[in-house]
KELOVO-416841 format. One record per residue: x, z, y of N, C-alpha, C in turn; residue number from 1. Coordinates in steps of 0.1 Angstrom, whole numbers, always signed. Each point is the difference from the previous one (the first is absolute). Last residue first. Layout:
{rec {X, Z, Y}, {X, Z, Y}, {X, Z, Y}, NUM}
...
This chain:
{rec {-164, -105, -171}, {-4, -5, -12}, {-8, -10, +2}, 91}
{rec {+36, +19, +30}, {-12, +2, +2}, {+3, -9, -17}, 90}
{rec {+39, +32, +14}, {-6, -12, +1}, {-19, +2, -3}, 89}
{rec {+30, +37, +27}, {-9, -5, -15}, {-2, -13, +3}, 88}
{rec {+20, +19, +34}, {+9, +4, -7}, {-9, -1, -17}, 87}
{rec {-20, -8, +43}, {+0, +21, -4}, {+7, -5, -7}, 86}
{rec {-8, -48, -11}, {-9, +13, +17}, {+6, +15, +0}, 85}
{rec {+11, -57, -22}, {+8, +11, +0}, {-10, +9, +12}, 84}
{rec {-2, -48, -7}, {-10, +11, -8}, {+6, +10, -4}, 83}
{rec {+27, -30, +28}, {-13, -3, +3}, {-12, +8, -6}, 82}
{rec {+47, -1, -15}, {-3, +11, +10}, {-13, -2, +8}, 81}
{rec {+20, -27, -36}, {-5, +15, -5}, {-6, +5, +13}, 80}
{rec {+33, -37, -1}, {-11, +0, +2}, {-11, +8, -5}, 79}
{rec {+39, +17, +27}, {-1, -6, -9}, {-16, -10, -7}, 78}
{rec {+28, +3, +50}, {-11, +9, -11}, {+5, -8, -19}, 77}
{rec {+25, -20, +45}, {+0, +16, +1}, {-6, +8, -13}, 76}
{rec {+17, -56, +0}, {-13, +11, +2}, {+8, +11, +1}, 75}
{rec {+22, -38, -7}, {-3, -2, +12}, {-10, +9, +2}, 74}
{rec {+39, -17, -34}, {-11, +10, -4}, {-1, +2, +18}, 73}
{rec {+35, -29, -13}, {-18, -7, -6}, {-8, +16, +1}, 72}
{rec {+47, -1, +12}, {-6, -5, +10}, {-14, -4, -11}, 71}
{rec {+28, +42, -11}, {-3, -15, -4}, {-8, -3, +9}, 70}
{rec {+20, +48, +13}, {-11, -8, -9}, {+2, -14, -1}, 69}
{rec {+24, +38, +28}, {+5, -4, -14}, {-8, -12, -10}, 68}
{rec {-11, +19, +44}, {+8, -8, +2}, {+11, -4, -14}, 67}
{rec {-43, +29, +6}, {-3, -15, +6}, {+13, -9, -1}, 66}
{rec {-8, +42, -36}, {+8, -2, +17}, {-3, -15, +1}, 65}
{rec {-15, +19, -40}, {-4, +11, +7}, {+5, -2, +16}, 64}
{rec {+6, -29, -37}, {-15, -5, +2}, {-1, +12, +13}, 63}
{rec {+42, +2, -29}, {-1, -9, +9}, {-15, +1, +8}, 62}
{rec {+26, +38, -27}, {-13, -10, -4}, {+0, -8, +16}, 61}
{rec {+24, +40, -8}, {+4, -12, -3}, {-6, -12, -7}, 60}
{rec {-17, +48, +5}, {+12, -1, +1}, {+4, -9, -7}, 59}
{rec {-44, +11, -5}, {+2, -9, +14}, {+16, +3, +2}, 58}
{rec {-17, +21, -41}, {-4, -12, +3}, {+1, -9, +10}, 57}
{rec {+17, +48, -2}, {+1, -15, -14}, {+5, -11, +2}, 56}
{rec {-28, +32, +23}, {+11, -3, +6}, {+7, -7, -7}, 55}
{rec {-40, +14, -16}, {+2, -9, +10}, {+9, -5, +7}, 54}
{rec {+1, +35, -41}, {-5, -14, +0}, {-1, -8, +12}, 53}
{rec {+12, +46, +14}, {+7, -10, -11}, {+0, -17, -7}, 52}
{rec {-37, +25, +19}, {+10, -1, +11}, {+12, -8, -2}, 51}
{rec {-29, +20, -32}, {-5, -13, +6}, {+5, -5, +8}, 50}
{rec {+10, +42, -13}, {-1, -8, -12}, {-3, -16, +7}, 49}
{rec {-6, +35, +23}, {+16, -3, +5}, {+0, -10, -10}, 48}
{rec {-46, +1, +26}, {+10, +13, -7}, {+12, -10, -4}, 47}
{rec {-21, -11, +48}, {+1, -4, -18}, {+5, +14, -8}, 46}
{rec {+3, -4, +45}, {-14, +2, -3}, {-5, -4, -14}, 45}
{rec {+44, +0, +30}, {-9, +14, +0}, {-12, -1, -7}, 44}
{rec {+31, -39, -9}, {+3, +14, -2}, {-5, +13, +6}, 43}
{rec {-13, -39, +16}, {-4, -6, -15}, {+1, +15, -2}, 42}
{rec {+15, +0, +47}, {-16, +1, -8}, {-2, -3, -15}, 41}
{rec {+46, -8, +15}, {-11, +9, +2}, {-9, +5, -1}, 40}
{rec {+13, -39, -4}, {+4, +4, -11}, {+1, +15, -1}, 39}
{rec {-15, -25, +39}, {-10, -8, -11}, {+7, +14, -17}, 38}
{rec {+27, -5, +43}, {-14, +12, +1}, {-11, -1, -15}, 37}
{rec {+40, -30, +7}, {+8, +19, -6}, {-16, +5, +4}, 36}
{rec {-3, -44, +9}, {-2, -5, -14}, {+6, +20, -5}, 35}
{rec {-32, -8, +47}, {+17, -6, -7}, {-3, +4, -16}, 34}
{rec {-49, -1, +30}, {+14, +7, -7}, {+12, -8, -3}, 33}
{rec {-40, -9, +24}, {+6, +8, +10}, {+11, +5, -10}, 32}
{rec {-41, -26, -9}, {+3, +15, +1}, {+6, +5, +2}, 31}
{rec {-3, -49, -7}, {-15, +7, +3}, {+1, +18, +7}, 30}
{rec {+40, -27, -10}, {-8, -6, +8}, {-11, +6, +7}, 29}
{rec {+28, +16, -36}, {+4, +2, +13}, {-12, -5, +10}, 28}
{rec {-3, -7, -40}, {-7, +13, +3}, {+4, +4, +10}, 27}
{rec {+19, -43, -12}, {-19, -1, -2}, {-5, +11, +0}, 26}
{rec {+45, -2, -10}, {-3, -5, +19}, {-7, +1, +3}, 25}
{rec {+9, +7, -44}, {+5, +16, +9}, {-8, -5, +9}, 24}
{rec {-17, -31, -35}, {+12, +1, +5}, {-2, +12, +8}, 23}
{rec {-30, -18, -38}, {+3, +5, +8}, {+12, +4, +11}, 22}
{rec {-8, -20, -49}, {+1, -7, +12}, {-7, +5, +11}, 21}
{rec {+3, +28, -35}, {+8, -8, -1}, {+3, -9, +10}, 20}
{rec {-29, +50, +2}, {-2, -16, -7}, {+13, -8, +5}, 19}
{rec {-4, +50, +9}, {-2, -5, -15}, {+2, -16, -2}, 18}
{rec {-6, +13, +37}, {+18, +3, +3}, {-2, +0, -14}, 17}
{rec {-41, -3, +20}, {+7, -9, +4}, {+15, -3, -3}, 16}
{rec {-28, +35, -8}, {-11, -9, -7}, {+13, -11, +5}, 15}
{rec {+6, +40, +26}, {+8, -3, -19}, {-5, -7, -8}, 14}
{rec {-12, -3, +45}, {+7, +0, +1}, {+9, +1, -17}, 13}
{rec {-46, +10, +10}, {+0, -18, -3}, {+20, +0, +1}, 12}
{rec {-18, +43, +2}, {-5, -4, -16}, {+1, -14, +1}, 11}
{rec {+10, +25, +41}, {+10, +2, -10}, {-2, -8, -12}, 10}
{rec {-33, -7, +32}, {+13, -6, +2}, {+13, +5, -9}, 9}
{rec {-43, +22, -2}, {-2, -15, -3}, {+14, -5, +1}, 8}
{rec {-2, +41, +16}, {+1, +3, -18}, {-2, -14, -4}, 7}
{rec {+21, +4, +52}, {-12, +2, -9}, {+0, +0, -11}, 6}
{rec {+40, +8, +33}, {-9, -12, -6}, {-9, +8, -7}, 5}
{rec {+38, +7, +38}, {-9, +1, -4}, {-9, -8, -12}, 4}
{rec {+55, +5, +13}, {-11, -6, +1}, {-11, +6, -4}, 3}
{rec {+50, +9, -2}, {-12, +5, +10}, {-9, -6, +4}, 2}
{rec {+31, +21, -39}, {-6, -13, +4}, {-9, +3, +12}, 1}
């Protein structure tokens, strides 16, 4: 990968590829990553157990591609993501 990124930007990038209505585009957007770099990084930085689990989970999940989604869902975030910091929700 040839992108630089910061420990912040790694930790919001898999903050963002965890959550459901998050779309690939919407880390593209912000960060420069395609949907093979995004799955990259999951997979270098997750242990594999979890890796596993993630990949799972966003293999064929509509919510994850802008162009697969139901025209009613018009947000990027989830609504979680407003009290989401460092990857800890706030209490």
């Amino acid at each position: 990968m040839e992108h630089s990124l910061r420990p912040e930007d790694i930790d919001r990038i898999i903050e963002m590829a965890w959550e459901d209505r998050t779309p690939f585009e919407a880390i593209e957007v912000q960060f420069g990553l395609k949907e093979a770099d995004v799955i990259r990084l999951m997979q270098q930085e997750m242990h594999p157990r979890n890796w596993k689990k993630w990949r799972a989970r966003v293999q064929g999940r509509t919510t994850k591609h802008q162009q697969l989604r139901q025209d009613d869902v018009l947000r990027f975030k989830s609504r979680m993501q407003r009290t989401i910091s460092g990857n800890r929700k706030s209490k």
